[in-house]
N, C-alpha and C positions, 0 to 999 in steps of 0.2 A: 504494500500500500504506500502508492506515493507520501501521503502526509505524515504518516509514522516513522517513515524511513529519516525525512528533510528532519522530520522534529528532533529523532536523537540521537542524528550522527551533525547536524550545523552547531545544533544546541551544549554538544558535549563541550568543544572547544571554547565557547563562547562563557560557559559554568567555569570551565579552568586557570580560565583569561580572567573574571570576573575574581575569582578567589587568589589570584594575583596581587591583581591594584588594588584590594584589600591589604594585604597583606602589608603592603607595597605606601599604601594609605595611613596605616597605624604605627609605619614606625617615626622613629624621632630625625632629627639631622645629622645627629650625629651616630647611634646605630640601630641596626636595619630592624626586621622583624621582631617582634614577642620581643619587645624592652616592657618590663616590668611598670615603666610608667605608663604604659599603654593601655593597660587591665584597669577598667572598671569595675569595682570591689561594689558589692553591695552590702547595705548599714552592719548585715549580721556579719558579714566576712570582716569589715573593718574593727566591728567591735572584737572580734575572735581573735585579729591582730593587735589588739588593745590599741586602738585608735578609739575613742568612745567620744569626740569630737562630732555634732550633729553637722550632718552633711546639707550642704548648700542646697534650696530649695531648686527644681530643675522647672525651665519652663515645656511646656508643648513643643516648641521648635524645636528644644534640644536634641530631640530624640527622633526627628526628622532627619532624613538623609536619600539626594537625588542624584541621576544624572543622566548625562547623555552622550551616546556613542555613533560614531560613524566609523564603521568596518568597509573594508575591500577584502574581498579576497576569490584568489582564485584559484577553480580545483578541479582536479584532470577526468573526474565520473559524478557534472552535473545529474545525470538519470540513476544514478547508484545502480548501471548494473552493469554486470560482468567487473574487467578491470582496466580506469584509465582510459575509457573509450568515447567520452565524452566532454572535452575541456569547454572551460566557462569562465566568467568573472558575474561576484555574484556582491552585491552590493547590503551591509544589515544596518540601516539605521535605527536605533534602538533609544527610548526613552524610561525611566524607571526611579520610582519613589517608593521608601522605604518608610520602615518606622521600628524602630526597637526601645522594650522598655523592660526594664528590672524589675522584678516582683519579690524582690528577697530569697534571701536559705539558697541560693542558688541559682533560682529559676528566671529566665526572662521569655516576653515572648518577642519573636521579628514577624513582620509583615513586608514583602515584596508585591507592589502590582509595575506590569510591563506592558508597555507598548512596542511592537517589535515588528518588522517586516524586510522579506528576503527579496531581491528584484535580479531577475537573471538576465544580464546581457542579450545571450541567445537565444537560449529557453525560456521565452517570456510565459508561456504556458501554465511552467512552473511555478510561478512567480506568488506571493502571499502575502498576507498582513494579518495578524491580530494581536489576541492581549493572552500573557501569562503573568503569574504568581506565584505566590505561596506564602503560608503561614503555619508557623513552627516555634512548639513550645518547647524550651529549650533547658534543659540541667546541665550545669556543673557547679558539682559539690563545693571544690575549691578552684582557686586558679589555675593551681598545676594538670586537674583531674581533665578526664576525658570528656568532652559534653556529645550527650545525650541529647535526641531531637527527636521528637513526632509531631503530625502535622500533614497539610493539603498543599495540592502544586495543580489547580485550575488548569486550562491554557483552550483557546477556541482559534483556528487560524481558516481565513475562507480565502479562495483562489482571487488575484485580481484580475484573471481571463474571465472565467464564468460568474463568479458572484457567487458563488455555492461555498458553502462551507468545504471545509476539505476534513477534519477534523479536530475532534475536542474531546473532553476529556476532564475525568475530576481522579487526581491521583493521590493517594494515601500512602504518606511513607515516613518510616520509622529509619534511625540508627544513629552512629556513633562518628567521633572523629574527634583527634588530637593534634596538637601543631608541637615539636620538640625544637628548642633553642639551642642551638652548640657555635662553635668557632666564634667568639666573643661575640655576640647576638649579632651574628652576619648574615647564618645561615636556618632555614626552617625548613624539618621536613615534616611534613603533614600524612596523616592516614588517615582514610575514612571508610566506610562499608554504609551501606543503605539498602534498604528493601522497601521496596514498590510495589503498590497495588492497581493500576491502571482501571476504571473502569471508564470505556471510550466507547464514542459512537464516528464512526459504524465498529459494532461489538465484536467484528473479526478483530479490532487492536487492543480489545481488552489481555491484559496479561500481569504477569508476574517476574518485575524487574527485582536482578545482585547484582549490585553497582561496586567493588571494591577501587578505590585510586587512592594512588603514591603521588606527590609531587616534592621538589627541592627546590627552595625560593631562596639566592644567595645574593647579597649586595653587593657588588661590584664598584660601586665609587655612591656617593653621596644621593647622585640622585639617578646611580645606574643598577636595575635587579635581573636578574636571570633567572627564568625556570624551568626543569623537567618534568614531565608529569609523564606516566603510565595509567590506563582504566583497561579492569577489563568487566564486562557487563555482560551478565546472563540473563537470555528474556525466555519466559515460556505463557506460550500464548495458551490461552484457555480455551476457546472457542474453536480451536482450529488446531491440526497435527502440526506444530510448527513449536521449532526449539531455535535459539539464535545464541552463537557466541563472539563476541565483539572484542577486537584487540583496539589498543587507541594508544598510540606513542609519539612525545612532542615535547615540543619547546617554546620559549614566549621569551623575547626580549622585553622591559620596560624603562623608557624614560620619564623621567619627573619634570618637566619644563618649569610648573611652578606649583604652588600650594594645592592646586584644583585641580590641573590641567595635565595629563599624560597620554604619552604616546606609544606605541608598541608594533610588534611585528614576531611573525614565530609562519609555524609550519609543525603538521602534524599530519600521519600516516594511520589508517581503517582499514585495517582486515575483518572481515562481515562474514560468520561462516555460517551458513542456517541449513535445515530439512528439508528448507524449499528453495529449490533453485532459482528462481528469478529474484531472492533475498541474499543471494549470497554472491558480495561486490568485495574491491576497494578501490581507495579514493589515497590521493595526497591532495593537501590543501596547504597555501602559505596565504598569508594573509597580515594588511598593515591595517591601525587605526586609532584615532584620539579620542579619548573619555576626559569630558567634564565634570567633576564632581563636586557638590556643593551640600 
């Protein structure tokens, strides 16, 4: 299915890139990732640290967080199928507002809503716009510990050849991830696993997503990072004899130009192995683009 394909093999990259300029976001000027000043303690964590100083009332804005992106990129199996058999430039301007807030003992919730739309060069056919999300309540114990997430990832995307929806989708997912600081906070490597419960219409893409990813995000100069990431994804569809195993291996330059404003570039490689034959592609992709964040 065209739409399930676009959704999480453009998507993966763009989730990776994303948990980047985060990363990439939160550190200080002078070092990179997970500096310790970066952690937002909630009252009982601070009290536990004997900090028992009442914390600065926070307004609504605070806890707001936007931005926007324009991607290029292009990739040698716009149709995802067989291998390499169809190059393209495929353009993702993307808008997205957030909201995250602390609820104590641990727990906070995040709210993502997205505007997002893919435009293909050549394959205009191809071509989509709609809105994703998600909202996800979130634990960890203490700073150091692992957070714990459950939670919904919406997403409706309709063709802008026909007008038809192409697909959507309310997805239920659970799991875990950690980020470990080493090489004087220069370098992070993260791990995460997630389990997904798709229920999509049309109900042939309803399934049951294991997401496990590795990435290493290391700072390179002040306001230069570098990352590798590895994913590999098991899907098994429900409605239909179909099994999919997905490799996903890559890289992501980032510059900082200024406090808001970053720019990037990478390239990443999809091997797609499925039951069914006209599901089982790859694809290489390289791709440049600037996020504004506010």
């Amino acid at each position: 299915m065209i739409s399930c394909k676009v959704k999480s093999t453009f998507c993966a990259t763009a989730a990776l890139l994303a948990s980047a300029l985060l990363a990439t976001a939160q550190s200080s000027d002078k070092n990179v990732v997970g500096n310790e000043s970066s952690v937002r303690l909630s009252d009982s964590e601070r009290e536990d640290m004997g900090d028992i100083r009442p914390a600065k009332p926070d307004s609504f804005l605070s806890h707001l967080r936007g931005s926007v992106q324009a991607r290029e990129e292009f990739v040698t199996n716009a149709k995802l199928l067989g291998n390499h058999s169809s190059g393209d430039l495929l353009s993702f301007p993307t808008g997205e507002v957030g909201f995250n807030h602390a609820l104590g003992h641990g727990l906070s919730i995040d709210t993502v809503v997205r505007a997002e739309s893919a435009v293909y060069a050549d394959h205009g056919n191809r071509s989509f716009w709609g809105f994703s999300g998600n909202t996800f309540l979130d634990w960890r114990p203490k700073p150091t510990c692992p957070r714990l997430f459950v939670g919904a990832e919406p997403y409706h995307y309709t063709s802008y050849d026909t007008g038809h929806r192409l697909s959507e989708a309310m997805v239920f997912s659970t799991g875990i991830d950690n980020g470990y600081v080493f090489n004087e906070h220069r370098t992070l490597l993260t791990v995460a696993y997630k389990f997904s419960d798709h229920f999509a219409s049309p109900a042939q893409d309803d399934r049951y997503v294991n997401c496990a990813t590795v990435s290493l995000t290391h700072q390179f100069r002040p306001a230069l990072f570098g990352q590798l990431f590895y994913q590999f994804q098991y899907s098994d569809y429900i409605n239909e004899p179909r099994r999919d195993s997905r490799h996903v291996v890559g890289g992501n330059v980032i510059y900082q130009f200024t406090a808001h404003l970053y720019g990037s570039f990478g390239a990443d490689f999809i091997d797609n192995d499925s039951t069914q034959a006209l599901a089982t592609y790859q694809n290489f992709a390289a791709h440049a683009g600037l996020t504004l964040q506010f």
